[in-house]
C-alpha positions in Angstrom: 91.3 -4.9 112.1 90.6 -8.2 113.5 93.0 -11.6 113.4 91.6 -15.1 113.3 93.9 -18.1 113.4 92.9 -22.2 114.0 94.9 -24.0 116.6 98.5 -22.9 115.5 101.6 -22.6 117.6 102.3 -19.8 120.2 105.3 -20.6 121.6 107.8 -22.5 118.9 110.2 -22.8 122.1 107.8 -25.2 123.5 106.7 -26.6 120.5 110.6 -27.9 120.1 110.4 -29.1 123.8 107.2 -31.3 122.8 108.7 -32.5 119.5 111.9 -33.9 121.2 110.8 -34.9 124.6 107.4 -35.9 125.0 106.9 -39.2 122.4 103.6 -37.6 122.2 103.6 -35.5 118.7 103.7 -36.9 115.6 106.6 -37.9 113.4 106.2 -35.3 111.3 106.0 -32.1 114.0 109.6 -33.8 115.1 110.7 -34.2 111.3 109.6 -30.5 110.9 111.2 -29.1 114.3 114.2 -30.6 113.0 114.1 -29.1 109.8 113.7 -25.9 111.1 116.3 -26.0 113.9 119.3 -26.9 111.0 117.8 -24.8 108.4 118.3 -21.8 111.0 122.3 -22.9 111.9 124.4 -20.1 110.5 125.6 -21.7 106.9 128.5 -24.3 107.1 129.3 -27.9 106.1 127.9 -29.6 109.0 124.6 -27.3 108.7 124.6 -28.7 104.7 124.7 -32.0 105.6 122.2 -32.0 108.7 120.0 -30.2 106.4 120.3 -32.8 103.3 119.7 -36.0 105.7 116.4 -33.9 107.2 115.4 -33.5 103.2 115.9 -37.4 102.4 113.3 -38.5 105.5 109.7 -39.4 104.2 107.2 -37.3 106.2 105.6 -40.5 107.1 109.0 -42.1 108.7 108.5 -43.4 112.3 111.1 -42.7 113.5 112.4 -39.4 111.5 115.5 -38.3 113.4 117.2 -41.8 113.1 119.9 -40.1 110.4 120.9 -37.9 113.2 121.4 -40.0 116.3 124.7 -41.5 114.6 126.0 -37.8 112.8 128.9 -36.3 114.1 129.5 -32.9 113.4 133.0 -31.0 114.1 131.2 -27.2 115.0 129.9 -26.5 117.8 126.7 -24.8 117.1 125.5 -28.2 115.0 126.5 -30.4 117.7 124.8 -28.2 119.8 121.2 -29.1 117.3 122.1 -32.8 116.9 122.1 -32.9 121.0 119.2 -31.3 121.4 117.0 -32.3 118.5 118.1 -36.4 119.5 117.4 -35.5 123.3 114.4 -37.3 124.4 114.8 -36.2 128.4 112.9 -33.3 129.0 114.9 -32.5 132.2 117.8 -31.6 130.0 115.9 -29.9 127.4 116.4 -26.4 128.9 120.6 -26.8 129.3 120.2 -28.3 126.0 118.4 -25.3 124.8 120.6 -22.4 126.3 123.7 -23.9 124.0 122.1 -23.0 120.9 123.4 -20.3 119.0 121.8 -16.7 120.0 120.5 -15.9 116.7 118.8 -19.6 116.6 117.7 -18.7 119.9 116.3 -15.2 118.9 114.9 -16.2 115.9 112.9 -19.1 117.8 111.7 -16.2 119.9 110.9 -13.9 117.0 108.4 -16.3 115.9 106.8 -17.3 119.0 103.6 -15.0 118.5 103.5 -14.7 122.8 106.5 -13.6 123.3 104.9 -9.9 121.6 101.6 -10.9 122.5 101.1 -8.0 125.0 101.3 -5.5 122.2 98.6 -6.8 120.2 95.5 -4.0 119.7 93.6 -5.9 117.2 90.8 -8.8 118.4 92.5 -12.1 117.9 89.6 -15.1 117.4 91.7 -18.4 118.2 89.5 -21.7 117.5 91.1 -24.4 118.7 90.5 -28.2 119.3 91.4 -29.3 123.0 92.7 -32.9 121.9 95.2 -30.8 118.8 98.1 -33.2 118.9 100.4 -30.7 117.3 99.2 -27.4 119.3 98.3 -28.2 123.2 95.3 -26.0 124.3 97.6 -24.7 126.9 99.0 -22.9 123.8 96.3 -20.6 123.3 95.4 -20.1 127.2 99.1 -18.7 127.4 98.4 -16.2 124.7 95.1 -15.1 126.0 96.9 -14.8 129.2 99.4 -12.3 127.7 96.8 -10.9 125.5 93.7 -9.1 126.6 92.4 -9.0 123.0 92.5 -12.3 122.7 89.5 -14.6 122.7 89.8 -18.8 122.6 87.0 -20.8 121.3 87.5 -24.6 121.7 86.0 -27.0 119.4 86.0 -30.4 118.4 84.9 -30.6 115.1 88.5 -29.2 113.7 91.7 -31.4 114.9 94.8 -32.0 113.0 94.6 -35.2 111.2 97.8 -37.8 111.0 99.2 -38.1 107.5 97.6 -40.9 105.2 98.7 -41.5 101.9 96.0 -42.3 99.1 95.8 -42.2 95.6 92.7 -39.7 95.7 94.9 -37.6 97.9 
């Protein structure tokens, strides 16, 4: 009856685009986009490999997309990841984008909750911190602009928090 969600993604489309291009995000939103984007490459050898390197990077590396800036790949659809996932331009992201593989490209899609947005019924309560550095605000104005049942309130006790490693944690 009702849906409720804290300052996630709406868009993962533009969620890659900030990962890659902005030197904004976090190491670990690019270290997870890139995850993602092999782990959805049809399987192959060069998918296997892109995906073990990804594995072996801490979640607390600066700089967590080194292990593919020097990787060849002999298919096409995984050169077609390494370019855009080591692609720091954002003038080129969308060319980059397109050469994906359809069904990377669809599945990106499939879980972009805006692009099916205008086919929500149910009230969707969105609370969301304007200085997220993982979710932009813009995020969740998109969706309410889609969305008529959808309501933002923006906050700033609730941000995401960099990693920190302790002990106690």
């Amino acid at each position: 009856s009702a849906v409720a969600g804290l300052a996630a993604f709406t868009d993962l489309r533009d969620l890659i685009r900030l990962a890659t291009t902005t030197g904004t995000p976090t190491t670990f939103l690019t270290l997870s986009v890139a995850r993602s984007v092999c782990a959805t490459l049809s399987p192959s050898d060069d998918r296997d490999a892109l995906v073990a390197d990804l594995a072996a990077v801490a979640v607390d590396d600066p700089d967590p997309i080194a292990c593919l800036r020097d990787r060849a790949a002999a298919e096409e659809d995984a050169r077609a990841a390494l370019a855009l996932l080591t692609n720091t331009d954002p003038d080129r992201f969308d060319t980059l984008y397109a050469a994906l593989p359809d069904d990377l490209r669809r599945h990106v899609e499939l879980l972009s909750p805006v692009a099916v947005a205008d086919r929500l019924r149910a009230p969707v309560e969105l609370v969301w911190d304007a200085r997220d550095k993982y979710f932009p605000l813009a995020h969740a104005r998109a969706l309410q602009e889609v969305a008529p049942t959808v309501r933002v309130t923006v906050i700033s006790a609730l941000a995401h928090t960099g990693l920190s490693l302790s002990p106690r944690a």
